[in-house]
DRENTORKOL-3810 file (N, C-alpha, C; in nm, 4 decimals):
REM DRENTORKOL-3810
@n.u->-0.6832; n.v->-1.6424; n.w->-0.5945; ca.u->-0.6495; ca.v->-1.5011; ca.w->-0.5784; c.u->-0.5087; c.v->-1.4900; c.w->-0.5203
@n.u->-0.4486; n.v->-1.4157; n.w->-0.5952; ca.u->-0.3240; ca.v->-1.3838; ca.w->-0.5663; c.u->-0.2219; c.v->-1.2403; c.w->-0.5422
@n.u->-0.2171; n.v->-1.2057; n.w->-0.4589; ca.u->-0.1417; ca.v->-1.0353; ca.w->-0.4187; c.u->-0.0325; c.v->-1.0094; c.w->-0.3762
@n.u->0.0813; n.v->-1.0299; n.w->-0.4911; ca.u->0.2103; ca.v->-0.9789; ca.w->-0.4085; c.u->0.2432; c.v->-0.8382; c.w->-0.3937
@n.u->0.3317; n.v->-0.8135; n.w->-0.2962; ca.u->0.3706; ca.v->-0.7104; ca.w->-0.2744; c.u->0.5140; c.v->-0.7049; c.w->-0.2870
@n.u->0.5816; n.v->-0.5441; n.w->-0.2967; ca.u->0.7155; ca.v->-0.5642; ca.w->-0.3054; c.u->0.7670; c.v->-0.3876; c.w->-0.3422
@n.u->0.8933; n.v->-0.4062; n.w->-0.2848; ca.u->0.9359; ca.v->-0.2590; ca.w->-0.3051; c.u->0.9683; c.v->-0.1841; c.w->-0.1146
@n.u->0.9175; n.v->-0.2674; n.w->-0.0792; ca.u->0.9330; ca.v->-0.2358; ca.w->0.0622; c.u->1.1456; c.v->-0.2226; c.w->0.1053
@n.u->1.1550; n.v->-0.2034; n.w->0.2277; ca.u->1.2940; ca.v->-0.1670; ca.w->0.2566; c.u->1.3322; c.v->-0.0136; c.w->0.3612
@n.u->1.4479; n.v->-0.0618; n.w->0.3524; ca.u->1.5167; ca.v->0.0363; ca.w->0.4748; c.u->1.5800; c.v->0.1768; c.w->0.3809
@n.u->1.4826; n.v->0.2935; n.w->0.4688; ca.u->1.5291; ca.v->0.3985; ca.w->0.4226; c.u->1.5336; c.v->0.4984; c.w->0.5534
@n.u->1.6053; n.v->0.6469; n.w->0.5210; ca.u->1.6181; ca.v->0.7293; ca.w->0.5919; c.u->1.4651; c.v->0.7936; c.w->0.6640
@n.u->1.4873; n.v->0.8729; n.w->0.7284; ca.u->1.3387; ca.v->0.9867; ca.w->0.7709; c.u->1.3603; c.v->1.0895; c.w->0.6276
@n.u->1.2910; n.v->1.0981; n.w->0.6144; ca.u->1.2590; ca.v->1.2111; ca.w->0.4837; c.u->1.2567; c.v->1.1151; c.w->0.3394
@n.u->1.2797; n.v->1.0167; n.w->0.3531; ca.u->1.3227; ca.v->0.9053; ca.w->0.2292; c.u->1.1950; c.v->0.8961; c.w->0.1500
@n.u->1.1730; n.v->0.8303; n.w->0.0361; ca.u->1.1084; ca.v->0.7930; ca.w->-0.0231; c.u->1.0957; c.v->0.5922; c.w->-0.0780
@n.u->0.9852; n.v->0.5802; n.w->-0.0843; ca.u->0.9553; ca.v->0.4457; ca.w->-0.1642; c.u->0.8282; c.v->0.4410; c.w->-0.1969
@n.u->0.8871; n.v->0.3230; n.w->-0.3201; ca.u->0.7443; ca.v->0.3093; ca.w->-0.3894; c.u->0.7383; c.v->0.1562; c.w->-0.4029
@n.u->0.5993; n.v->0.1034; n.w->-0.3242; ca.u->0.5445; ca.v->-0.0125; ca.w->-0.3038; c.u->0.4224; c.v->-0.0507; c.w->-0.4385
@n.u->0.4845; n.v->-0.2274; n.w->-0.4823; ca.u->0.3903; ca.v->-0.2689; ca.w->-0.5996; c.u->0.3454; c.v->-0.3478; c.w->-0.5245
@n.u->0.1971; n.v->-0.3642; n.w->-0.5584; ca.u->0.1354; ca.v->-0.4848; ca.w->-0.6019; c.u->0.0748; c.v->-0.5270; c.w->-0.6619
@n.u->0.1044; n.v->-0.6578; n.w->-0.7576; ca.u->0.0498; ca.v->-0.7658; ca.w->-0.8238; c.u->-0.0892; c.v->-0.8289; c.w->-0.8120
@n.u->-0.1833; n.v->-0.8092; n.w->-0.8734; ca.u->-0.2585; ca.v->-0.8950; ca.w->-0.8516; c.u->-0.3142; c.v->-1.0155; c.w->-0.9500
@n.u->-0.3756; n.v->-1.1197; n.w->-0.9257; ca.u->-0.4307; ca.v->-1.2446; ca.w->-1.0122; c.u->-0.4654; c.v->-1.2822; c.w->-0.9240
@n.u->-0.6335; n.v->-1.3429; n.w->-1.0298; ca.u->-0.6800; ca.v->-1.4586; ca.w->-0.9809; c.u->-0.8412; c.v->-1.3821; c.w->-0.9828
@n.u->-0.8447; n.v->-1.2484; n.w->-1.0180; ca.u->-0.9777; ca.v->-1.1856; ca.w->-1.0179; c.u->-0.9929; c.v->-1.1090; c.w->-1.0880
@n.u->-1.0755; n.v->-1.0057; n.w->-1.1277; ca.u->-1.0819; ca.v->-0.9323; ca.w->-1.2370; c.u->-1.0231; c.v->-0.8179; c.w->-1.1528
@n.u->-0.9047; n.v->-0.7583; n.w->-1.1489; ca.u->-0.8518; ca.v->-0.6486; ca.w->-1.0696; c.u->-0.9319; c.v->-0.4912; c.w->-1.0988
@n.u->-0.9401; n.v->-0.5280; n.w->-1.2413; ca.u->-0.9786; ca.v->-0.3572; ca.w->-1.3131; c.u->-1.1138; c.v->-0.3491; c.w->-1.2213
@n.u->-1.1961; n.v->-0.3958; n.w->-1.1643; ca.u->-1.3695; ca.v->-0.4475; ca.w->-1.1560; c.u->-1.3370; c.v->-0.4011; c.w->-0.9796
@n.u->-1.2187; n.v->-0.4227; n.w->-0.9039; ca.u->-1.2323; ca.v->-0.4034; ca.w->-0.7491; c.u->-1.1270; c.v->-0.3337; c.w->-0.6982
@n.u->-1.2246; n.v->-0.2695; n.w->-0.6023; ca.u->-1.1509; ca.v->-0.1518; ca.w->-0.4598; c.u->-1.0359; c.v->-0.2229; c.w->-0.4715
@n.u->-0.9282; n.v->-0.1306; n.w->-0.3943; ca.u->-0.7891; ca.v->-0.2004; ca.w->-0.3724; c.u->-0.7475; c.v->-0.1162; c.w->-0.2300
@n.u->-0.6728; n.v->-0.1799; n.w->-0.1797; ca.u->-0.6524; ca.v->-0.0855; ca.w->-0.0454; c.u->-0.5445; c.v->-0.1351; c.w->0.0241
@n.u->-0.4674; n.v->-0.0390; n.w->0.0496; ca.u->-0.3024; ca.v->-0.0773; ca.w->0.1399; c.u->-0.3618; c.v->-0.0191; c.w->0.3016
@n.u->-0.3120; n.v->-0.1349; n.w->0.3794; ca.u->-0.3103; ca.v->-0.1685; ca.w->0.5345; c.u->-0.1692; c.v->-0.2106; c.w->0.5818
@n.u->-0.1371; n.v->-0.1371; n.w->0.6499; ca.u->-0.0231; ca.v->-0.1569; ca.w->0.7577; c.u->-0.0178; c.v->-0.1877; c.w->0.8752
@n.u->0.0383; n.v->-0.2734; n.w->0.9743; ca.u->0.0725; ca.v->-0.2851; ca.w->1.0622; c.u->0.2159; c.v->-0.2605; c.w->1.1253
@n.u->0.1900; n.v->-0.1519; n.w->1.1861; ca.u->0.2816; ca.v->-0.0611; ca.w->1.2837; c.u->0.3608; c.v->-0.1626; c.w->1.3894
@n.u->0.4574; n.v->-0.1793; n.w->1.4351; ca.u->0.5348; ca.v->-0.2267; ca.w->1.5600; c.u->0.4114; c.v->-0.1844; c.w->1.7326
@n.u->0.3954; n.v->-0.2881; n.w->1.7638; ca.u->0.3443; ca.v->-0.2654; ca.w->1.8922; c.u->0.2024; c.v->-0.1903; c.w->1.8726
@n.u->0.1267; n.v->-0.1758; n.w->1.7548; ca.u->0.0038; ca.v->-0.1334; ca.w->1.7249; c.u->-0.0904; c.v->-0.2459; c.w->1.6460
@n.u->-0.2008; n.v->-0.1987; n.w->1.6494; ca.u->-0.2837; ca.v->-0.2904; ca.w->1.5327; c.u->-0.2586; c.v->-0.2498; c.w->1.3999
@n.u->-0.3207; n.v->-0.3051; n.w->1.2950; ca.u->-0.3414; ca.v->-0.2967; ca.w->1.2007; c.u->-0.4424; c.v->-0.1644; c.w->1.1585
@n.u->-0.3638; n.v->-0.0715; n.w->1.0588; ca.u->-0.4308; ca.v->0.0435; ca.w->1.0394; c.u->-0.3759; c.v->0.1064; c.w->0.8853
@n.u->-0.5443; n.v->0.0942; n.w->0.8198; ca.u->-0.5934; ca.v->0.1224; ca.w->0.7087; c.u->-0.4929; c.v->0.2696; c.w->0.6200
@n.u->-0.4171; n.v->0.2301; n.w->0.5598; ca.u->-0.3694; ca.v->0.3364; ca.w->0.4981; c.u->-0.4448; c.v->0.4275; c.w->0.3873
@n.u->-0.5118; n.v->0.3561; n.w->0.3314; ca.u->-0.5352; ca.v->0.4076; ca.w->0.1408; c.u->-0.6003; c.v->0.3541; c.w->0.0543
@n.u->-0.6801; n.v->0.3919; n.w->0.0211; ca.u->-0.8095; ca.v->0.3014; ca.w->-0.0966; c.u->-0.8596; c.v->0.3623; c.w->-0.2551
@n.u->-0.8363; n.v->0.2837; n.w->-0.3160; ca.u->-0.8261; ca.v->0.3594; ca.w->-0.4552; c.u->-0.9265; c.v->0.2723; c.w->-0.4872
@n.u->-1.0565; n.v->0.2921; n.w->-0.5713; ca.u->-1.1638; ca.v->0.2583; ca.w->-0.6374; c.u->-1.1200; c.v->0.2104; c.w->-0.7699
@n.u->-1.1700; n.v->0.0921; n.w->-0.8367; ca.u->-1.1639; ca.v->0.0417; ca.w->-0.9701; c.u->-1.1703; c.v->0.1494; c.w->-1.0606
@n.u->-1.2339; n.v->0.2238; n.w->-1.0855; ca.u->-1.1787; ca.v->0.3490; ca.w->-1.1573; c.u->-1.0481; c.v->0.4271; c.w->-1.1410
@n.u->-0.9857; n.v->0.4255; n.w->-1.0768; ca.u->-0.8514; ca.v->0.4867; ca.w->-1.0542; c.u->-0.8402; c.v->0.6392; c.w->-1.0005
@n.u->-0.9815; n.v->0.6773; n.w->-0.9997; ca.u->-1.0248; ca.v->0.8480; ca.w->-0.9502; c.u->-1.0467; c.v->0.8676; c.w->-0.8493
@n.u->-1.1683; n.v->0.7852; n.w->-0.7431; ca.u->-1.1933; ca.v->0.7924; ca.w->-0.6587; c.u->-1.0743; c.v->0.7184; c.w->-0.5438
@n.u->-1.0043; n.v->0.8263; n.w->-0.4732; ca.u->-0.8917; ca.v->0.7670; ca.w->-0.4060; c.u->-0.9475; c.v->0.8283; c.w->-0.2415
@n.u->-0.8853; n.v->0.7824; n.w->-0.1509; ca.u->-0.8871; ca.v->0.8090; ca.w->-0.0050; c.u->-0.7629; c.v->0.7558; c.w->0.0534
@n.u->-0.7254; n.v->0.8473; n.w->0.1913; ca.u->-0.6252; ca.v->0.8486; ca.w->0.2648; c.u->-0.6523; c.v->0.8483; c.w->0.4167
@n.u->-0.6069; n.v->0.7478; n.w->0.5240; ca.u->-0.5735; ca.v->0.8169; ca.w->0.6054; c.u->-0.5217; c.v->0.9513; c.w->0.6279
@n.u->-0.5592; n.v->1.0006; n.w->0.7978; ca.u->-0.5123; ca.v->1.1134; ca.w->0.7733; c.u->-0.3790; c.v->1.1445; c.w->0.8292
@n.u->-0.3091; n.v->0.9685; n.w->0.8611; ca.u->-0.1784; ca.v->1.0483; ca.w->0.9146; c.u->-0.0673; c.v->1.0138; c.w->0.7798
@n.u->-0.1233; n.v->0.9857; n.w->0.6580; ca.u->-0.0359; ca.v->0.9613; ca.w->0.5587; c.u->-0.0713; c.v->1.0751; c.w->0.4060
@n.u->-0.2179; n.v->1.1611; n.w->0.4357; ca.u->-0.2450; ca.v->1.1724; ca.w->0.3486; c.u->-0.1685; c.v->1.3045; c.w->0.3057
@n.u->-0.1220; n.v->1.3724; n.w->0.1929; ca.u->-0.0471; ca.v->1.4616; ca.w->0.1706; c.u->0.1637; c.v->1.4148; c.w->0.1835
@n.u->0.1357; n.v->1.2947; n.w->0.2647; ca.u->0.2578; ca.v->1.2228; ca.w->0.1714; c.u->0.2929; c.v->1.1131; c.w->0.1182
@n.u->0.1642; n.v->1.0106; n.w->0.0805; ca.u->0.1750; ca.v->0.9001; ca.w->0.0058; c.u->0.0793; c.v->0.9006; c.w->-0.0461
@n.u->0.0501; n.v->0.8559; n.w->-0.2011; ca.u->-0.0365; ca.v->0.8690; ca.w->-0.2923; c.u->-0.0306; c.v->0.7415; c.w->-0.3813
@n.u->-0.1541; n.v->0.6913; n.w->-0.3521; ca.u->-0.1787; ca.v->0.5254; ca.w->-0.4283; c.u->-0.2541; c.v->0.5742; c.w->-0.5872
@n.u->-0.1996; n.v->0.4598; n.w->-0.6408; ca.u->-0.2057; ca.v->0.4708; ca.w->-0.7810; c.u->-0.2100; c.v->0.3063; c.w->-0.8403
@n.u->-0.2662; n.v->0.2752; n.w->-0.9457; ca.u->-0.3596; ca.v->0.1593; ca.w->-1.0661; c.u->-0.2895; c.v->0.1591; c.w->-1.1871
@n.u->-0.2160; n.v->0.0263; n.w->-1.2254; ca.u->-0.2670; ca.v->0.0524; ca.w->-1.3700; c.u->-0.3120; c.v->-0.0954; c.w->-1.3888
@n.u->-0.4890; n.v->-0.1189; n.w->-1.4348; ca.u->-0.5323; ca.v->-0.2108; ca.w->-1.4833; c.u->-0.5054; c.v->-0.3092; c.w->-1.5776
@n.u->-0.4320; n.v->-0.2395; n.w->-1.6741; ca.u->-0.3443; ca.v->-0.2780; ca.w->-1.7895; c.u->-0.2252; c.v->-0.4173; c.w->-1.6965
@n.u->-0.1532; n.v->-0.3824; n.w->-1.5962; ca.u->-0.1091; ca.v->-0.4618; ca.w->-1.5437; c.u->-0.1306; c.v->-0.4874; c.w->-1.4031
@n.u->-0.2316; n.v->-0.5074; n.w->-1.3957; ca.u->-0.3366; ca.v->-0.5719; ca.w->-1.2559; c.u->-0.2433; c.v->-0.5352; c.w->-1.1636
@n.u->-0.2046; n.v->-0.4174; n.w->-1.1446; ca.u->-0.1214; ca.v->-0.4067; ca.w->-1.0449; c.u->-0.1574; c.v->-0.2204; c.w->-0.9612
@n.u->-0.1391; n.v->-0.2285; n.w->-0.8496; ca.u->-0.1092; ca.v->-0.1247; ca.w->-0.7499; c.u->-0.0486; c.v->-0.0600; c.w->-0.7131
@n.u->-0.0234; n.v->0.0872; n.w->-0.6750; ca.u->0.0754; ca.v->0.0938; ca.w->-0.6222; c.u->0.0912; c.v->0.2390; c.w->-0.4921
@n.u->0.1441; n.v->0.1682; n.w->-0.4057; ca.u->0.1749; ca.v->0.3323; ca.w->-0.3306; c.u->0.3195; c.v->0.3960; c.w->-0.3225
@n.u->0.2916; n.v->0.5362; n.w->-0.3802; ca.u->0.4522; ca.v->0.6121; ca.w->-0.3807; c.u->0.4607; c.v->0.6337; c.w->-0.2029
@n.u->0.5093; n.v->0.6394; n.w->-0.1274; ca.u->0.5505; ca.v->0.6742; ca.w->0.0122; c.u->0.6742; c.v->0.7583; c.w->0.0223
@n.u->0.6091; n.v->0.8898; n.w->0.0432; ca.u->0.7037; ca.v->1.0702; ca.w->0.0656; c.u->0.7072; c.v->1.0693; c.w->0.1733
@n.u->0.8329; n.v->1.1710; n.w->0.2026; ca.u->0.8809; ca.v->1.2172; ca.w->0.3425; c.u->0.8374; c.v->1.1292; c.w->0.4613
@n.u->0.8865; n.v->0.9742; n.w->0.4121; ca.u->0.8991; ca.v->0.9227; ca.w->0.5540; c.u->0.9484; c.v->0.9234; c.w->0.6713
@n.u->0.8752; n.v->0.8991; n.w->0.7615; ca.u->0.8982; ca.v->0.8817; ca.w->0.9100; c.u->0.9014; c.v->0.7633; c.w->0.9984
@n.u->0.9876; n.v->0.7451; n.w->1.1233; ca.u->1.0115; ca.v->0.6411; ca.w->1.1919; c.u->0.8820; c.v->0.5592; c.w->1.2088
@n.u->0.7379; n.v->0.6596; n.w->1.2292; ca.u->0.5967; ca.v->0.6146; ca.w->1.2600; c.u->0.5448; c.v->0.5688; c.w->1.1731
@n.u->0.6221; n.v->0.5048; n.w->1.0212; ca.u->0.5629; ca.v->0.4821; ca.w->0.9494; c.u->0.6234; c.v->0.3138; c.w->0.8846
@n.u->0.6937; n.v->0.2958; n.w->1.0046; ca.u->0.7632; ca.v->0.1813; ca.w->0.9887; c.u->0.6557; c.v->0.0696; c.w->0.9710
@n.u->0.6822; n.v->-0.0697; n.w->0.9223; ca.u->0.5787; ca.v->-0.1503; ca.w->0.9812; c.u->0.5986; c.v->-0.2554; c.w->0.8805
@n.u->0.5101; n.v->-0.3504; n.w->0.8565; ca.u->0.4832; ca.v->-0.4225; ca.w->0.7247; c.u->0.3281; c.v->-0.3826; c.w->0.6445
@n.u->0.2972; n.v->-0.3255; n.w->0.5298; ca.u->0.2223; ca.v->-0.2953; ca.w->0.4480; c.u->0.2013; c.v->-0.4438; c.w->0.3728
@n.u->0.0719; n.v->-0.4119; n.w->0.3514; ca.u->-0.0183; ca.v->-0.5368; ca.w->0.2677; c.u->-0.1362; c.v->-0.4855; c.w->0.1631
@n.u->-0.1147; n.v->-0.5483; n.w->0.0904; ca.u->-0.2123; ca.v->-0.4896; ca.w->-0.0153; c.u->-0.3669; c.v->-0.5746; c.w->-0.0374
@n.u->-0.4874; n.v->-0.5226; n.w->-0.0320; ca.u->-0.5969; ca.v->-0.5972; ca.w->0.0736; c.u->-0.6912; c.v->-0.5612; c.w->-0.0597
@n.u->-0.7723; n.v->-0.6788; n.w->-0.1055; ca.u->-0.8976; ca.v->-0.7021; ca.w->-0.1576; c.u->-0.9476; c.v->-0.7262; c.w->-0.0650
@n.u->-1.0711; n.v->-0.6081; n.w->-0.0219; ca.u->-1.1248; ca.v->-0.6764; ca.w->0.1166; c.u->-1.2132; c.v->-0.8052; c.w->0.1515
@n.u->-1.2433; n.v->-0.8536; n.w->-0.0264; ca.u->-1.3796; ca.v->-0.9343; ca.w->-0.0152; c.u->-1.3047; c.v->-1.0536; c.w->-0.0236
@n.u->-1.1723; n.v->-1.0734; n.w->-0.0963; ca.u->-1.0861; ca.v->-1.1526; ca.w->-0.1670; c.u->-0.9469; c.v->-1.1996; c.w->-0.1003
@n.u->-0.9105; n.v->-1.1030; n.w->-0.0160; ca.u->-0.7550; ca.v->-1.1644; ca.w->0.0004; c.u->-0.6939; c.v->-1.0527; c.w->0.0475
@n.u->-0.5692; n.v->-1.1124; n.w->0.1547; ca.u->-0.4756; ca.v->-0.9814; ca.w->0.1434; c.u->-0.2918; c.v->-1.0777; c.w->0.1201
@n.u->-0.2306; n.v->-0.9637; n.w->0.0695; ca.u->-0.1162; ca.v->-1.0249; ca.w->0.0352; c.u->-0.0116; c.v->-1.0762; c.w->0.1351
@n.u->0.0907; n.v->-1.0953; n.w->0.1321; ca.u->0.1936; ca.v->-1.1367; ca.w->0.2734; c.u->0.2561; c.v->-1.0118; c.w->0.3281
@n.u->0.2664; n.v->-0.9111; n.w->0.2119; ca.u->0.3554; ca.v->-0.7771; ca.w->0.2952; c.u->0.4992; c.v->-0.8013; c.w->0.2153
@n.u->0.5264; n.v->-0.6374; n.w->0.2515; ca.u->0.6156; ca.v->-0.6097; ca.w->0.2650; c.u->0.6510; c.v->-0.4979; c.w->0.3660
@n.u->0.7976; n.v->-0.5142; n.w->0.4026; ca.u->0.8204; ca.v->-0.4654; ca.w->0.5221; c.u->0.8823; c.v->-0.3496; c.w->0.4885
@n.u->0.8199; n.v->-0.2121; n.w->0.5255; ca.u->0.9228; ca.v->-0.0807; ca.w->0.5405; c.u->0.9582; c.v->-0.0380; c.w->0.6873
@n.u->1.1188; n.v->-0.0249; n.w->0.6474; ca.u->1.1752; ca.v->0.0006; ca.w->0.7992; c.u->1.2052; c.v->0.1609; c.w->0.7670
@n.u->1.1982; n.v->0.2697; n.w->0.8379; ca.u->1.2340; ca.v->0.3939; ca.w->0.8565; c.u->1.3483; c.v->0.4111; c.w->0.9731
@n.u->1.4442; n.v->0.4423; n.w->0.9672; ca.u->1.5784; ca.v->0.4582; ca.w->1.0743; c.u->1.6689; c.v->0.5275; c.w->1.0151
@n.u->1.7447; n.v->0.5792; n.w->1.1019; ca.u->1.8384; ca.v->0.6545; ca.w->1.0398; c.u->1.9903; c.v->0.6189; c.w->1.0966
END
C-alpha cells in the first residue's frame, strides 16, 4: 500500500491550494479515504472523509465550508481543494486509509 501526497506549500491568509493523493497497492475505488492534519504544537486532527462512492463526504467543523475533498477512481487518487486559508491551518496533512496506511504528508505553511 502506497499514498502519496503532494501539492502542499507556502501561501498567503485568504490563499488557496489544492492537495493530491495517489494511491496503490489496494483497490482505492472499494475504500473510505480521509485527510488528517497535524497542526504545530497540537495533535493530530481529522480533517475530511469522503466514502468510496464519492457522495457521501464529511468535514470537520473548523474546515467545513472552506475545503472540499474530492475522488476520481479512474485515477486512484484524492483530493482536497483548501479555500480561504488561515495561519490555523498550517501544519502537515496526510492522506489516511484507516485500515491500510497513511501517507508521509505534505506540508502547508499559511504566513503572510
Amino acid at each position: 500500500v502506497q499514498l502519496v501526497e503532494s501539492g502542499g506549500g507556502l501561501v498567503q491568509p485568504g490563499g488557496s491550494l489544492r492537495l493530491s493523493c495517489v494511491a496503490s497497492g489496494f483497490k482505492f475505488h472499494e475504500n473510505t479515504m480521509n485527510w488528517v492534519r497535524q497542526v504545530p504544537g497540537k495533535g493530530l486532527e481529522w480533517v475530511s472523509r469522503i466514502l468510496a462512492d464519492g457522495v457521501s463526504i464529511y468535514y470537520s467543523d473548523s474546515v467545513k465550508g472552506r475545503f472540499v475533498v474530492s475522488r476520481d477512481n479512474a485515477k486512484n487518487t484524492v483530493y482536497l481543494q483548501l479555500d480561504r486559508l488561515n495561519v490555523g491551518d498550517t501544519g502537515m496533512y496526510y492522506c489516511v486509509q484507516r485500515d491500510l496506511g497513511w501517507g508521509r504528508g505534505t506540508q502547508v505553511t499559511v504566513s503572510s
